[in-house]
Structures are given as C-alpha cells and as structure tokens.
N, C-alpha and C positions, 0 to 999 in steps of 0.2 A: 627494517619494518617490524612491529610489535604487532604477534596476532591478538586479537581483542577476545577472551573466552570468559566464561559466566565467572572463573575462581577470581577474575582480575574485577570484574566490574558485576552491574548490574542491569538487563534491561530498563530496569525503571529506571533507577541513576542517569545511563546514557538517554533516555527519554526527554529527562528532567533537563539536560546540557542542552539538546537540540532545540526545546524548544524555546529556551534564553536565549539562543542565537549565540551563545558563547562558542567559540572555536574549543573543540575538542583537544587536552592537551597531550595527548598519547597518537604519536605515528601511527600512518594506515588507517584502514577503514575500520570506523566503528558499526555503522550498521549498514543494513542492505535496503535501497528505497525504491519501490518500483512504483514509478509518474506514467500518469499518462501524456501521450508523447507530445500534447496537441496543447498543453498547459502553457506554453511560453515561458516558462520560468523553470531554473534548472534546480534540481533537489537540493546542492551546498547553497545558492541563495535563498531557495525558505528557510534552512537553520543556519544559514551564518556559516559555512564551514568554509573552509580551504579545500582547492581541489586536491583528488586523492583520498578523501577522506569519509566518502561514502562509497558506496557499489550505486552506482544507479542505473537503472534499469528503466528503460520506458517502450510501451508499447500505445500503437493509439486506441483509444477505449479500456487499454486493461487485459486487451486480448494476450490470452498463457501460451504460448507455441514452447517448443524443446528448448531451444535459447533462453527463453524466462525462466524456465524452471533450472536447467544447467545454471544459470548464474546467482541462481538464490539457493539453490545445492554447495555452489563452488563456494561462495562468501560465509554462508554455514556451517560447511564440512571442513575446508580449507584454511579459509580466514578466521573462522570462530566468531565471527559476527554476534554480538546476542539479542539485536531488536532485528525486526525487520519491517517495515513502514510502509501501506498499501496507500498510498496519496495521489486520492481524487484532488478536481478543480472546481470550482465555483463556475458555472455556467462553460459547462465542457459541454464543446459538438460531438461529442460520439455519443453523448446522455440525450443532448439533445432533437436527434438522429434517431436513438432509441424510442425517443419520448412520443414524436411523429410516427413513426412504423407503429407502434401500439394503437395512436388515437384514429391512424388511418387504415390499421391493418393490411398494412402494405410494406414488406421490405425490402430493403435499396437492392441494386445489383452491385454486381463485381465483389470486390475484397472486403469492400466494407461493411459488406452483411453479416464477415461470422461477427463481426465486433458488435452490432446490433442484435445480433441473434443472442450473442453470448449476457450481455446484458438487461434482454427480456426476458432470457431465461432468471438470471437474477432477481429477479423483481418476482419473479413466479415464488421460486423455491423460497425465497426471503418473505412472502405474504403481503410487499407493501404496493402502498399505491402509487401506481403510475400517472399520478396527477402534476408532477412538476419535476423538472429539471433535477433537485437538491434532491428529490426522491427517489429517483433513479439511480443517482449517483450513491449514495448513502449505502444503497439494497446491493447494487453492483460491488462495491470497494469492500464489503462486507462478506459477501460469496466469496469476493477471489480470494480474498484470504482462508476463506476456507478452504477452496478447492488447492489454494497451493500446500494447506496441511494434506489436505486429502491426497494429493497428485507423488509426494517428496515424506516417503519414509522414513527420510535421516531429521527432516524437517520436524516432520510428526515426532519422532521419540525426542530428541531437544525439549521441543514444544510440552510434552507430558513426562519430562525431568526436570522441566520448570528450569533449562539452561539458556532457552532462546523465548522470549516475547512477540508478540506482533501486535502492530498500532494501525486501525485501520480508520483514515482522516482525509479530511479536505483543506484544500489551501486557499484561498483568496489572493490570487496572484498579484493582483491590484496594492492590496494593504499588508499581506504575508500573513493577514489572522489565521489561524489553525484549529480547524474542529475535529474533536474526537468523536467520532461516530459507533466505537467497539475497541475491546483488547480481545488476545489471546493468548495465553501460556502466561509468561513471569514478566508481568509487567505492569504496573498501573497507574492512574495516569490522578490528576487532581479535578477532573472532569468529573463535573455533580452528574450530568444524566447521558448515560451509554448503556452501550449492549454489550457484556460479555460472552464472546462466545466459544 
C-alpha cells in the first residue's frame, strides 16, 4: 500500500479525480469521506472508486462521537490522506427531522436527539435559514467541518500547512450530481459560488 501525502499529490488534484469518477490510480486510500449514514449510497460509488480506496466513515446526521474523530486522525496522521470530504444528501431524514424540531420546537427522544440537536445547533452558529431541507443540510456539512478542524489538532496544523484540504458537499444519490457548498485548507474546487471557510 502507498500512503497518499501532500509531496505525492494534491488535494485539489485528488478532488479534480473524484469527481470524474475516474478510479484513482495509486493503491490505498486517497482521501477520508465522512457520509451520512442514512444516504443509501456508499462514498466509492459517488466518485467511481474501487473499494479500499477511501476511509469512509458514516454517522447518521453527521453526528462526531470519538470513532469519527479517531478515523479521520487515523487516515490523516497515518495514512496521509490529503482531502477530506464532509458529504451531505439531498433530501436527508436527520436534516429533515432537524427541520421539524425547529418549525415545531419540539425535539425527538432517544438517540436521535443529539443528531438533531447537533444540527440546529449548526444552523445557529452558521446564521442560515432553517426554511428547507438543502438549508439545513448545507449550514450542518459546513459546521462539521469545522468543528472536526476545531475538535483534531493534527487535523488543524495539516489544514493551516496547507497539506490536508476539506470539501464540504452534497450528493444527489439519485443522479450522483455533487454540490460544493465550502472548502477548507489546500484545496479548490471549479465551483463559481461557495463559502470558504
């Protein structure tokens, strides 16, 4: 296996491969993609990869526990990853779940609260409106990426040596379209209107 690190490639490069859906031609994981869990669709089929070839990670809604963060440390630190890929869905039930608890001010029981909670929280701190589905989703995929610079020290120095990027997007499980909604660190994308953050 070939660890993947910024001397060999480029976030943006490896960005630019993912989203032609071209199979990556270098062994091992090129980047680290964290789906939420409830998309139906597995992270190598939105970019076309062979398995093995990414870290994927999925929680439902996007929720961060020590496992998320350990495996996007581990792919980083270990593997030398140098994108990492926050990928929302198009008409996802935990955004949608979210969306309700807001308009009813009422949130769910059990386990699926902090994933709601974590999400409204998003839409706070992000200033957007919680008037639809894509909007929530958007403010959500956008925080986490934050909070995983914020949460993952080795993360953050990468990210502000400009060795590791992060691409925070939605999938259309349906048709596989890809919207960039924000970058982070060394990476950019060909997308006319985003948020840099």
């Amino acid at each position: 296996m070939t660890e993947m690190t910024s001397d060999v490639t480029t976030a943006t490069a490896i960005w630019q491969e993912l989203r032609s859906g071209r199979p990556w031609p270098v062994e091992g994981p090129v980047a680290a993609v964290f789906r939420c869990a409830d998309a139906g669709i597995s992270s190598e089929t939105v970019f076309g990869q062979s398995a093995g070839s990414l870290v994927d990670i999925s929680t439902w809604g996007h929720t961060v526990d020590t496992s998320v963060l350990a495996s996007i440390e581990y792919a980083v630190d270990a593997l030398g990853v140098a994108l990492v890929v926050v990928l929302g869905h198009d008409d996802c039930p935990a955004m949608r779940a979210a969306l309700q608890a807001w308009k009813n001010a009422q949130l769910p029981d059990g386990a699926m609260r902090s994933a709601v909670e974590n999400a409204l929280l998003s839409v706070v701190r992000r200033g957007a409106a919680a008037d639809c589905v894509a909007s929530v989703t958007s403010a959500h995929i956008i925080d986490t990426a934050t909070s995983l610079v914020q949460r993952l020290p080795a993360l953050a120095r990468k990210v502000d040596r400009h060795e590791v990027g992060i691409v925070c997007a939605t999938v259309s499980p349906g048709t596989h379209d890809i919207t960039v909604h924000a970058t982070l660190g060394a990476v950019r994308t060909d997308d006319s209107v985003l948020e840099r953050i």
